[in-house]
C-alpha positions, -999 to 999 in steps of 0.1 A, spaced: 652 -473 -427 646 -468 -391 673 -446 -371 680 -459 -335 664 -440 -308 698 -432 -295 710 -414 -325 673 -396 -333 680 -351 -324 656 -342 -297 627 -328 -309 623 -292 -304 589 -276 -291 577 -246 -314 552 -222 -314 520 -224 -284 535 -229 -247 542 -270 -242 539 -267 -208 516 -248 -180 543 -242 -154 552 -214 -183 517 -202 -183 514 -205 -147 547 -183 -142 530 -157 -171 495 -156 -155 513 -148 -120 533 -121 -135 504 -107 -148 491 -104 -116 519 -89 -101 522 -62 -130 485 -53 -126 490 -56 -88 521 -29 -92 499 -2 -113 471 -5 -91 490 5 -64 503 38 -79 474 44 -103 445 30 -86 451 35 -47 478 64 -59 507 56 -42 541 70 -50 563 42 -55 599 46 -39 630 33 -60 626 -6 -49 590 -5 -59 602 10 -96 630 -21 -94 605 -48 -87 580 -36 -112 608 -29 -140 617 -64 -131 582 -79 -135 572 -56 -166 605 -77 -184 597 -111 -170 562 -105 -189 572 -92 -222 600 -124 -221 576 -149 -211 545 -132 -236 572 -130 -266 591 -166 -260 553 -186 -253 536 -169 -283 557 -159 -310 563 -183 -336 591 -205 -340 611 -198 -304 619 -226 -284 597 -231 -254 626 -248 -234 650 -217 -236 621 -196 -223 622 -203 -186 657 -199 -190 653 -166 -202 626 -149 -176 642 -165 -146 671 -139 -143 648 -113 -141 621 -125 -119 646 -137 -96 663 -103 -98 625 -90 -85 623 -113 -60 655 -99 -44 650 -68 -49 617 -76 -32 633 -92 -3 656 -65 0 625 -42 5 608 -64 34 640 -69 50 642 -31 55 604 -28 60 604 -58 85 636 -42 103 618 -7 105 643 11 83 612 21 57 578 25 63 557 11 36 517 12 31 494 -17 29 490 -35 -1 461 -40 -22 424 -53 2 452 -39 32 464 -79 30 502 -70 44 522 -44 34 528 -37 -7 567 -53 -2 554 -81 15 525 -85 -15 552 -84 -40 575 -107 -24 548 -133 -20 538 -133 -60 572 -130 -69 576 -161 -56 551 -175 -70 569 -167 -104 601 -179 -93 591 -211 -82 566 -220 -113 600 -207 -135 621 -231 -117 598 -259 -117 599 -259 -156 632 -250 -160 641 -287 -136 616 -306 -156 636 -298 -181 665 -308 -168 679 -277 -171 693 -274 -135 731 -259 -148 711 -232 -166 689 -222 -134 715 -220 -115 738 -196 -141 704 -177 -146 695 -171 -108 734 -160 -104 727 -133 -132 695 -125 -117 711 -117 -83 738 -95 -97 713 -76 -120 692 -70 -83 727 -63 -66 734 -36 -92 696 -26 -89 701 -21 -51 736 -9 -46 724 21 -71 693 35 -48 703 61 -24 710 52 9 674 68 17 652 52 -10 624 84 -4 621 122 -1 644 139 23 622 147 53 636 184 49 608 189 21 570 173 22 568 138 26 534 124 15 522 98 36 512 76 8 546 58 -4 573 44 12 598 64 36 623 62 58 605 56 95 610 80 123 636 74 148 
């Protein structure tokens, strides 16, 4: 006997990624992890205590996304869900960081091929992860949810930022390396 549409359960998506916004928003990620360590390990920078934030941030939005796309039996649809809190805490931390970069309050070095600065680098692929996140997460219909999960997000990056010093480097009393980001002379 045939059940009425109406009254079949929704089927749940298991196992490989059912959609390539997900993949999208891992591949970009991805970038922005490998983008992060080459900054400190390949053109050694020291990394202030926003750069640690955004990278902390980005390191959990790819072990949520690599866990929830490829391990077995978790539900693709709840994934977005569960990285968008934390990329969109990295995006305003990031933010953060170019609005005090922009404003003069920290100097910060160029980014990777000198494109920008390394805030403004992040900020840019962090939105890129954001907005392939959110596209999946509306396809889904899940707009309640994105909403609930960028207000998490935002207080995780509150709590991030309201617990950096109110100089996020070196007190110029001691050596300042040139190489990170500081506060800029006045």
């Amino acid at each position: 006997m045939d059940v009425p549409e109406a009254q079949q359960t929704p089927s749940i998506s298991y196992g490989p990624p059912s959609t390539l916004w997900l993949c999208g928003a891992l591949a970009a990620a991805l970038i922005a992890l490998a983008g992060s360590l080459y900054l400190s390990i390949g053109m050694e920078l020291k990394a202030c205590p926003l750069c640690f934030y955004q990278r902390t941030f980005v390191m959990a939005t790819v072990g949520v996304l690599v866990i929830g796309l490829f391990a077995g039996g978790f539900r693709t649809g709840l994934v977005g869900l569960l990285a968008l809190p934390l990329a969109f805490g990295g995006i305003a931390v990031a933010a953060y960081h170019y609005y005090l970069e922009s404003t003069g309050f920290l100097e910060c070095p160029l980014g990777i091929a000198s494109l920008g600065s390394a805030p403004m680098q992040s900020l840019l692929i962090q939105l890129c992860v954001v907005g392939l996140l959110l596209t999946d997460v509306i396809k889904r219909g899940q707009v309640p949810g994105a909403v609930a999960s960028m207000i998490v997000g935002g207080l995780l990056a509150f709590g991030g930022i309201k617990s950096v010093p109110s100089s996020v480097a070196p007190d110029y009393n001691r050596h300042v390396d040139s190489d990170g980001c500081r506060p800029a002379k006045k």
